[in-house]
C-alpha positions, -999 to 999 in steps of 0.1 A, spaced: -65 534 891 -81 570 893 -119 575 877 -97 597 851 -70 573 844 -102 547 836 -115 570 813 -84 580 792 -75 544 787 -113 537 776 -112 568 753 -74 559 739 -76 556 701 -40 529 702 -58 510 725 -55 474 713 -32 484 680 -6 485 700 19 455 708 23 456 744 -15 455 745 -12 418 745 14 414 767 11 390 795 39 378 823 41 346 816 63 315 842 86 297 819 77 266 843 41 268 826 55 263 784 42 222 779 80 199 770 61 170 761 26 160 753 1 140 772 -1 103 768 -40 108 762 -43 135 739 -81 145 752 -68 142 789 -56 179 790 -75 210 806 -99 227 789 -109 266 798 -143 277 787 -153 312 779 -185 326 770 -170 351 748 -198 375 748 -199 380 787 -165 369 798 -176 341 822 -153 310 829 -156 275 833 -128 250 834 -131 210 823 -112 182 808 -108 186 767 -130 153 764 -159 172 782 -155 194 747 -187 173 734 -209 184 760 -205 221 742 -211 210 705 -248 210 692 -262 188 665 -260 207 634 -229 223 644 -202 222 621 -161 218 635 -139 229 611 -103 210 609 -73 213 594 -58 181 580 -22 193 569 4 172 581 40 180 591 71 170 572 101 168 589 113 195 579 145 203 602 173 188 582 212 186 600 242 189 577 277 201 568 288 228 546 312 208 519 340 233 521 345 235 558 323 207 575 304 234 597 273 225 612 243 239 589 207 236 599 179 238 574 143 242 580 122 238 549 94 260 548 79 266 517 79 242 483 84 260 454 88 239 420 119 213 408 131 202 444 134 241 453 126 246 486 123 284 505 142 275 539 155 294 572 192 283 570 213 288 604 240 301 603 228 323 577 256 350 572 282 321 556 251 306 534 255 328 507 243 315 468 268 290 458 280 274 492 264 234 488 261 210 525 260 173 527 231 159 550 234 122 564 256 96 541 255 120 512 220 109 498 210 148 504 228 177 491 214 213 485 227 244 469 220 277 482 205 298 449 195 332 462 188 351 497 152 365 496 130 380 522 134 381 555 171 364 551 153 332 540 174 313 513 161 295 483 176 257 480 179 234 457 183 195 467 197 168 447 189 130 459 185 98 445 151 77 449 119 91 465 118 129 482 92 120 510 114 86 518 149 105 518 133 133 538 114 110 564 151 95 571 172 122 577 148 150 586 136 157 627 103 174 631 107 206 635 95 217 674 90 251 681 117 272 699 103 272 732 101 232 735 135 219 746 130 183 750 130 156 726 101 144 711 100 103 718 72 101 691 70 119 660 34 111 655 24 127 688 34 167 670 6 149 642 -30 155 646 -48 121 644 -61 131 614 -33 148 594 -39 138 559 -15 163 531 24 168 537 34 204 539 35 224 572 69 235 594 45 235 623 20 218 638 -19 226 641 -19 224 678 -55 230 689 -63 198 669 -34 174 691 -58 168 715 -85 152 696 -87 114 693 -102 93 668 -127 84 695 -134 114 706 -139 127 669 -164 96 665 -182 104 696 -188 138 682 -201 130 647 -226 107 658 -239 131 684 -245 152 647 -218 174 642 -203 180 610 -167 175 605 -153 197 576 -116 193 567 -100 224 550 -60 220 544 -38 245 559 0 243 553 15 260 587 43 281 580 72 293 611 54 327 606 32 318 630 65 317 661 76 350 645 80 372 669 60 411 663 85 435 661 70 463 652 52 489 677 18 496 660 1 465 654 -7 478 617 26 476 607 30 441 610 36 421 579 18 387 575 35 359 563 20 335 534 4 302 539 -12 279 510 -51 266 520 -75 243 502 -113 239 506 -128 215 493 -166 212 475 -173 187 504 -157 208 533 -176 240 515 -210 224 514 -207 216 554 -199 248 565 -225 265 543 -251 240 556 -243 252 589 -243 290 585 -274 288 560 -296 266 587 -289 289 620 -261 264 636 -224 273 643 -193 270 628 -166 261 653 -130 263 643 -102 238 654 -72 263 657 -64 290 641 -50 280 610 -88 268 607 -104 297 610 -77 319 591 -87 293 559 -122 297 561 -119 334 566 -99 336 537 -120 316 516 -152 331 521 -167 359 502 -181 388 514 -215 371 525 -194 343 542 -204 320 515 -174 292 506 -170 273 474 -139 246 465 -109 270 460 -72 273 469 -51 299 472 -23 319 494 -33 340 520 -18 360 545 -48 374 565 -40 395 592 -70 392 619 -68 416 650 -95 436 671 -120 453 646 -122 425 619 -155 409 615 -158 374 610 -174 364 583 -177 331 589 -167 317 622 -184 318 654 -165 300 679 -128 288 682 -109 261 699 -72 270 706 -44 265 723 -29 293 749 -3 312 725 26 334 730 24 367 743 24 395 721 17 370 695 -5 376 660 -27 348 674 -37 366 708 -48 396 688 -70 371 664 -85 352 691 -89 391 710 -108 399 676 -131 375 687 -139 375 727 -125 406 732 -86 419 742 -100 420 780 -118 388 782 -89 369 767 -61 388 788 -85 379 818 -88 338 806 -50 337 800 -39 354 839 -68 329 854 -48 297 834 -19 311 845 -29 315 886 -45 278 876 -12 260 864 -27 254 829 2 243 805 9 264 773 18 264 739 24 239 715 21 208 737 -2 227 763 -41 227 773 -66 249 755 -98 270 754 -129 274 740 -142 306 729 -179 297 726 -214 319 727 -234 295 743 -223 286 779 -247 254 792 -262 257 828 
């Protein structure tokens, strides 16, 4: 590249509002099918997100980067399963239904496939006939509202006829429902796993509070939003889905005591760091609060809260790229994500992850 060609991408003014500015060429044979028997066993990449440098370790040597009076923030939402297999009554066809949003009386806002025959009216039978559901009304983005009529207890009916609902891109069969559940999921509610927060263990959390880290769980419900594709060009164009979140007094205090006494505030995932950011007002003070946000960080947003991240590698082109680029910079996270890819790191869902930190030890 020419000395001029340097300087007109420097000077661009689209230069990281554009889609294809997080665009990476990524080998199909690198997207994680199953998770690792020892959650903490996968690869960790480590980059000092002020000056780009790399290191690369197991996830358990994570500890060795946390500092007493640090606080980790993690979400605790846990995931329903929410992909439910049925018939249409009038014709037997195969319906799916993904429940993604609970609305009030057994109403549920759901991606319904196929969608063009769904119309309001047309009822399917899930199972033995202990689940049926009504289509009510097509809303936004072709999602359906749907009503479901059962006998007995939601969660129980649901827990025996539903699958857990994998993302897209992960083909196989999951032998263990628990293992797309942090170890610490707590509150039914999201379509989609948490992912940075699959590969902690109970041990390893334990190890990590009594070295004097603070552990602050805020609830995120995870909405498929966060697969959706961008499809628009110009990065400001993109419309956010909606995601309910929860901070507690206890998880509030925590991460206030961290910011107020000169320590960091590390985010597991982010859905993590999306919650807090939301939360917080402009000082990045949080109090107990819940809400619905649909926050929208790329390069240019300042953080109000968070300081470091721990995330999974995510798709390109993806709303997360640009939110961890808001943080360590579009070419420092481009550079991380071709050095995991010439490394063999596994992505995605069920893959290895990173840690965006701003202290690197010697």
């Amino acid at each position: 590249m020419s000395t001029n060609e340097i300087n007109n991408k420097e000077n661009d003014p689209m230069l990281g509002l554009r889609t294809s500015d997080y665009y990476f060429d990524l080998p199909q044979e690198l997207i994680a099918q199953d998770p690792l028997e020892d959650r903490a066993a996968s690869k960790l990449l480590v980059m000092d997100k002020k000056t780009g440098e790399i290191q690369h370790h197991v996830f358990k040597d994570i500890i060795d980067y946390l500092e007493p009076g640090d606080c980790l923030v993690l979400n605790n939402t846990k995931v329903i399963p929410a992909r439910l297999l049925g018939t249409k009554e009038e014709t037997g066809a195969a319906i799916e239904i993904l429940l993604l949003k609970r609305r009030e009386n057994d109403v549920w806002e759901t991606l319904v496939k196929p969608g063009k025959k769904m119309r309001p009216g047309a009822r399917v039978t899930f199972g033995d006939g202990r689940l049926k559901a009504e289509v009510l009304e097509v809303i936004e983005d072709g999602n359906r509202l749907v009503k479901f009529y059962y006998d007995g207890i939601w969660e129980e009916v649901l827990d025996s006829l539903g699958e857990m609902p994998l993302p897209p891109y992960i083909t196989h069969k999951l032998q263990d429902k628990n293992m797309y559940q942090t170890v610490y999921a707590k509150f039914d509610g999201s379509a989609a796993a948490p992912t940075a927060g699959l590969h902690f263990t109970s041990e390893l959390l334990d190890a990590i509070e009594k070295k004097g880290i603070d552990l602050a769980y805020v609830t995120l419900h995870v909405g498929l939003g966060t697969f959706r594709p961008v499809k628009v060009d110009n990065v400001l164009e993109h419309h956010m889905h909606t995601e309910w979140y929860q901070v507690t007094q206890e998880a509030a205090d925590k991460i206030n005591k961290a910011k107020e006494s000169g320590h960091r505030v590390i985010c597991v995932g982010t859905t993590s760091c999306r919650t807090i950011e939301s939360a917080a007002d402009e000082n990045g003070h949080l109090k107990e609060c819940s809400d619905n946000t649909s926050i929208f960080i790329y390069p240019g947003y300042k953080f109000k809260v968070l300081d470091c991240l721990i995330t999974n590698f995510h798709l390109p082109e993806s709303t997360l790229v640009m939110l961890v680029s808001a943080l360590a910079g579009r070419d420092h996270v481009l550079n991380a994500y071709n050095e995991a890819i010439k490394l063999k790191y596994r992505f995605f869902s069920f893959g290895d992850a990173c840690f965006f930190t701003d202290k690197m030890p010697k």
